[in-house]
N, C-alpha and C positions, 0 to 999 in steps of 0.2 A: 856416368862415371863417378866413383867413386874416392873419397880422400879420406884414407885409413887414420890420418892425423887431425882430419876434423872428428873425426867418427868417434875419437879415442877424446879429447875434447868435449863432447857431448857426454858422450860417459859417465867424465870425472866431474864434467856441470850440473848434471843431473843429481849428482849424488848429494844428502845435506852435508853442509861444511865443505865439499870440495873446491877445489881450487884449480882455475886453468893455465893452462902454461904463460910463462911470464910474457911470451911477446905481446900473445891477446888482453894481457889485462894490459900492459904497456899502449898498445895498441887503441885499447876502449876509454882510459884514461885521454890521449893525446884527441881523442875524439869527443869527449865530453871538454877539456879546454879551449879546445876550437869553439865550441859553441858557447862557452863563455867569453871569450877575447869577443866574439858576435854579437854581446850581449852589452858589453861594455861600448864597443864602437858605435857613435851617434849615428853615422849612416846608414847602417843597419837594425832595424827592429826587432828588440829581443823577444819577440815572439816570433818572428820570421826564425830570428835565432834555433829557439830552441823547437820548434815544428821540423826545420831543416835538421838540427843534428839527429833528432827520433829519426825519421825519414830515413837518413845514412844506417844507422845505429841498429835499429829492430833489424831489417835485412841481413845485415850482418851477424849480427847474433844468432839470427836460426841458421845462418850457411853456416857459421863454425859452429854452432851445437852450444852455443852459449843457454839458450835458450831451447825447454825442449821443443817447442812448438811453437805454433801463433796463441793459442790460448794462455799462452803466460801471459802476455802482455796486459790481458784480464787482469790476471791475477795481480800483477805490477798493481796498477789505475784502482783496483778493489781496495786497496787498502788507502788511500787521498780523496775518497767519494766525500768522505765530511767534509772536507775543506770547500769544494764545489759547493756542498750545502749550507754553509755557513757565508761565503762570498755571497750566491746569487741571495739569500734571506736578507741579509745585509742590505744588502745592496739596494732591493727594493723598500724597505723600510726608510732608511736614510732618505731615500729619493722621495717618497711618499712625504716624509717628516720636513724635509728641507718648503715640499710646494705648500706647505701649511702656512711658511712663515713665522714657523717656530723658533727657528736660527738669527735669523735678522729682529725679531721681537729681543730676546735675549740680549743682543747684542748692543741693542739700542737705548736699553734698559743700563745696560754696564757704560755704554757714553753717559748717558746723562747723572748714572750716580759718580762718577769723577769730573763730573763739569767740563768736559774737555782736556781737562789740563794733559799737560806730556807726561810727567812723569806716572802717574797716578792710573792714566791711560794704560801706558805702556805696560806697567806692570798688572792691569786688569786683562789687556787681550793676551797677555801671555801665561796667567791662570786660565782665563777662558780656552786658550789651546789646551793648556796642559788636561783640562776637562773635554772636553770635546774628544781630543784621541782619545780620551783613557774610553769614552762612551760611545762612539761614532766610528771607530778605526782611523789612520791617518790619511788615508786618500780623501774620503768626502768631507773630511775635520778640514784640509788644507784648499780643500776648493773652496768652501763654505768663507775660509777665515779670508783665504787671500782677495776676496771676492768685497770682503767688511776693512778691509788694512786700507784697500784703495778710497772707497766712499769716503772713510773717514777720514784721511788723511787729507785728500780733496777740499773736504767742508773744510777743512782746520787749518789746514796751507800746512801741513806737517812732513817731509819727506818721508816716503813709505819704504827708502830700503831698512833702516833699524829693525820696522815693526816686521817686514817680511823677511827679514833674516834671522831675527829673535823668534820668530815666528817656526818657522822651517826647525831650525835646530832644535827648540821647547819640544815641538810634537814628537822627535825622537825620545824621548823621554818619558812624555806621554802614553808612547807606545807600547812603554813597559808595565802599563800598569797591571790591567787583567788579560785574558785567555784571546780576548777576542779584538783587541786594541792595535794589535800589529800581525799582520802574515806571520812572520817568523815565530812568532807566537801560540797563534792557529795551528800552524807545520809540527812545531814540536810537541808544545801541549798536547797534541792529538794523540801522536805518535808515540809519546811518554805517556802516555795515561794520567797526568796533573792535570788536579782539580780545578777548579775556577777559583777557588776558596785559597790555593796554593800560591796565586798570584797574587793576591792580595794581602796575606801573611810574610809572601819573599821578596816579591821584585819590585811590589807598589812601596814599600819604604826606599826603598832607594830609588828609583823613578822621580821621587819627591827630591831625596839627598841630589841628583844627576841634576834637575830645574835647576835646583839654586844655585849648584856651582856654576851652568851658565849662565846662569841671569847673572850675576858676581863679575864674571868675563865679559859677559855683550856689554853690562851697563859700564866698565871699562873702557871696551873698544867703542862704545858710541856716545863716549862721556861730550863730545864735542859738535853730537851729527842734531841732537833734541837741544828744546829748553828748558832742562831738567827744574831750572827757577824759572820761576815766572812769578811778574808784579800782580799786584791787589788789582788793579785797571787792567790789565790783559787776562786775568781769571774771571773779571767781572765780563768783559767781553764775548769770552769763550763760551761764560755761560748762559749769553743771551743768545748766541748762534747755536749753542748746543737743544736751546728751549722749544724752538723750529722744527729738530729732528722726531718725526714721528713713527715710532714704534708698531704703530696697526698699521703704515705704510704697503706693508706684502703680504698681511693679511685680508685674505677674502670673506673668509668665513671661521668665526671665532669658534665654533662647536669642533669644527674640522682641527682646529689647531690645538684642543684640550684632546680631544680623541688621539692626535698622533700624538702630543705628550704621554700621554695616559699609555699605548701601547711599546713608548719608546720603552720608559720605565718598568714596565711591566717584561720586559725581553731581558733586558738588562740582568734584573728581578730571577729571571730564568735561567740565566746564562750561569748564575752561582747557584742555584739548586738543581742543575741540570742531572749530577752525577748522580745523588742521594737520593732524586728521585728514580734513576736508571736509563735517562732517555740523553740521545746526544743533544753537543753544544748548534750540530746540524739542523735538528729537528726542533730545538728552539730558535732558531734564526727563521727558518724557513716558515714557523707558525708565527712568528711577529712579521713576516712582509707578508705573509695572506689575510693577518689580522687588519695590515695598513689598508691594501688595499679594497679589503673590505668594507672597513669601515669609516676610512679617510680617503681612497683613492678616487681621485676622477679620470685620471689621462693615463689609464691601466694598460694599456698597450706599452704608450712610450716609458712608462716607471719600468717595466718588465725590461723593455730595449736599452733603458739607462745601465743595466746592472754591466760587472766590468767582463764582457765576455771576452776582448782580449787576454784580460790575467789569465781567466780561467784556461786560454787554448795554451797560450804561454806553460801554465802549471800542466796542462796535458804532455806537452813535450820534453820540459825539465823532467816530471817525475818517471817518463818512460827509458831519459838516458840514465837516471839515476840506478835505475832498474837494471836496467844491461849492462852497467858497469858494475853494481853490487854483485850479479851472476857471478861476473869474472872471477868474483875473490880479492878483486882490488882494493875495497873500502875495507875489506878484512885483515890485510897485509899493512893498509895506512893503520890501522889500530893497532895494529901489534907494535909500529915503530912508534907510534908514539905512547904507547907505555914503554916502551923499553928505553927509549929518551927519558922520560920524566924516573926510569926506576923503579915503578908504579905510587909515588909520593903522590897522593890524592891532591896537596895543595900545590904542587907543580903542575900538576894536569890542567886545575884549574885555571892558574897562571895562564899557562900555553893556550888550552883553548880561547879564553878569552882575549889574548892578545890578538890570537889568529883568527878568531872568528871579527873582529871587531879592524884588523888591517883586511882581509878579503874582504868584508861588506863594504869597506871606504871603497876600494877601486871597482868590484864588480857591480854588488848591487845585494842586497842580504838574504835575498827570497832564495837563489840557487846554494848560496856560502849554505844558509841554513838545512837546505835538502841534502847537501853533500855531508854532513855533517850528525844528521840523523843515524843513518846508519855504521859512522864511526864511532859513536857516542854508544850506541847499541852496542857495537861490536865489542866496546870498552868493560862495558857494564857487565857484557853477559863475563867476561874474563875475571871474572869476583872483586872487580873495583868500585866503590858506591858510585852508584850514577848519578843522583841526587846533587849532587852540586855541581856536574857537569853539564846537567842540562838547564842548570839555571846560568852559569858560567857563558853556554850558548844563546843564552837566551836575549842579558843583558849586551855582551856582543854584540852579537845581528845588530840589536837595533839602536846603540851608543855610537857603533863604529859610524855609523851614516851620516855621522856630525864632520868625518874628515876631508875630505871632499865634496866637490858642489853635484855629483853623480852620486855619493854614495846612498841617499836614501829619496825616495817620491818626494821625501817633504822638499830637501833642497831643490828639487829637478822642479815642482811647481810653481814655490816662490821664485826662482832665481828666473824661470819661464814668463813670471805674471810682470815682472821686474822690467825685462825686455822687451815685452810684446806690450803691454801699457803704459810704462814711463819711460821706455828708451833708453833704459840705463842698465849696465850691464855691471857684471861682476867678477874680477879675474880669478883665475885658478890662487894666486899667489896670497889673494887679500884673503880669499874665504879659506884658504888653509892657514893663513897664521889666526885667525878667530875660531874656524869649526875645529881645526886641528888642535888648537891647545886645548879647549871643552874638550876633547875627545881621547886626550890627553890623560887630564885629569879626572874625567869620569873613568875611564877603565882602569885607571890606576885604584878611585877609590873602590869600584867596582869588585877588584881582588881583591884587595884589605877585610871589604863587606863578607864578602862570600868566606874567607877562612873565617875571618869572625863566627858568622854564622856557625860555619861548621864546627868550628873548634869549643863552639857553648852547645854545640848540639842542636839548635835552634833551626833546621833545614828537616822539615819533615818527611818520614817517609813515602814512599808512593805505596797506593793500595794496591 
């Protein structure tokens, strides 16, 4: 049997630029928020999430003609293969570098040049984050860190929520540095075609400016929780227990742990000459975790098993609803309203975006905000608006917003996890919005300021 109103539906889907009748895209939207409220709700696994709305979502699509075929869905997935490539290279490199004992050497090295002390401390392991994401991305930076917050705090009788909450919030920061430091990141740099070189010219100055206004706030809010002073005999103390702490502790084998230095840097290295030489940010990930495990790897099975193949199924399914809702015409239709909200004032758009990417990454989570948003960013761009500061506008967002609530980004969901499950102490929704929310506050406020600045000296360079 036949439905002359689907039929006519595929048609006008099939066609480029067309657009499907308003219920379906009504319809496909109400379907992709479903699987985000799924993604937000803690009972639910946002990869069960977004598996389950694909699942709904693709079906539907070819019965209305959203889609012309099953081989779209190819087509969908062909265009996010990098991101894949760049996760699982990652991923095993990290893991590779971490069993060296690279991370804990580093770490132990930064205790003992501050002697223990708190303050000195403190403001070292939150450089040491702030490095770490910019180098590591924020999931294995926050395992790694919160893993060094407890040891030390331990030895030192020092309370570890400041340092993991300083902690948590710094790496959003962090994660603005380069291309490959944050998902959100990854998502759009790809998809926008910026350089690695571009991140480092735009977002990495402010990334730094974003640190300090939190540090400014934390040391504030935990003016009362540390011993910011400490006597001449309690630093003398400190630094006879700190002189104990041994550095080659988790190191096995010292060769192994210059060799994964040597190929960290060396990726790193690649990741800014990726484009100039023509090869992707993919294809340099994936030849630093064959180099680790080549040449550093022992327990090559389990490095391979470490990489985060959750994310990756999770990103299978967000990117296939994103897919079948872009069909509809829906992300088409969100672009046009909001140019015609803003009037098309390039520094209002800015505004908007970043206020809105940076409130939806607090409640949902920034990895989908930012998917959804690719293609409005696009839609915007292609409409003769510079895109260029809208996707840096996106960019800072995603990953600034995730300072406002305690879900809004991995980093807080780890910290505030390591908080609970090894010191029994927890952290209310109320406390960590009046700390992450005013930071978040105030960065996306200076965040706009930055970015008209930019644009208004011209200083936001083109894309190639």
């Amino acid at each position: 049997m036949e439905f002359p109103e689907a039929l006519s539906i595929a048609t006008a889907a099939a066609e480029p630029g067309a657009r499907a009748s308003a219920w379906v895209m009504i319809l496909f939207a109400l379907g992709m928020l479903a699987t985000y409220v799924g993604v937000a709700v803690d009972s639910f696994h946002k990869t069960v999430a977004a598996l389950t709305g694909a699942v709904v979502l693709v079906p539907l699509a070819l019965a209305l003609g959203v889609l012309p075929n099953y081989d779209a869905t190819y087509e969908i997935l062909s265009h996010d293969l990098n991101i894949f490539g760049v996760i699982i290279g990652t991923g095993i490199l990290v893991d590779v570098t971490g069993r060296s004992g690279l991370f804990h050497f580093l770490s132990i090295l930064m205790v003992k040049a501050t002697g223990g002390r708190a303050s000195a401390l403190y403001f070292a392991i939150c450089t040491l984050t702030f490095l770490f994401v910019a180098v590591l991305t924020i999931v294995p930076a926050m395992l790694i860190l919160s893993s060094l917050v407890l040891v030390i705090c331990r030895k030192l009788d020092y309370p570890p929520k400041p340092f993991l909450l300083s902690v948590a919030i710094v790496a959003n920061s962090g994660a603005v540095v380069t291309f490959a430091s944050g998902l959100p990141n990854i998502m759009i740099g790809t998809q926008a075609g910026i350089p690695y070189v571009h991140f480092l010219m735009v977002s990495a100055p402010y990334a730094l400016i974003s640190s300090l206004i939190a540090l400014a706030v934390l040391r504030f809010a935990f003016r009362q929780s540390l011993p910011w002073t400490q006597s001449e005999s309690q630093k003398a103390n400190l630094e006879q227990r700190v002189g104990h702490f041994d550095a080659w502790a988790l190191v096995e084998d010292r060769r192994v742990l210059i060799r994964s230095a040597v190929i960290l840097v060396l990726t790193v290295i690649g990741f800014a000459l990726a484009q100039p030489l023509g090869i992707g940010m993919d294809f340099v990930a994936i030849a630093g975790g064959t180099a680790a495990l080549l040449f550093a790897g022992k327990t090559i099975e389990d490095s391979i098993a470490k990489v985060n193949w959750t994310i990756i199924l999770f990103f299978l399914g967000l990117f296939l609803i994103i897919g079948c809702v872009k069909a509809t015409g829906a992300l088409n239709w969100l672009a046009e309203q909001v140019v015609h909200l803003s009037g098309g004032n390039a520094g209002l758009l800015v505004g908007l975006l970043t206020v809105f990417s940076a409130v939806a990454s607090a409640i949902v989570d920034n990895i989908p905000v930012a998917a959804t948003l690719i293609p409005v960013v696009t839609q915007i761009g292609d409409g003769g608006v510079a895109a260029e500061p809208l996707w840096w506008a996106t960019i800072l967002g995603c990953n600034l917003g995730g300072n406002g609530t305690p879900i809004g980004s991995i980093s807080c969901v780890i910290a505030l996890y390591t908080l609970k499950k090894e010191v029994h102490e927890t952290v209310s929704w109320g406390e960590f919005i009046r700390i992450g929310g005013a930071i978040m506050v105030l960065q996306i406020g200076g965040a706009i300021a930055y970015l008209l600045a930019l644009n208004a000296m011209g200083w936001i360079p083109s894309l190639p």
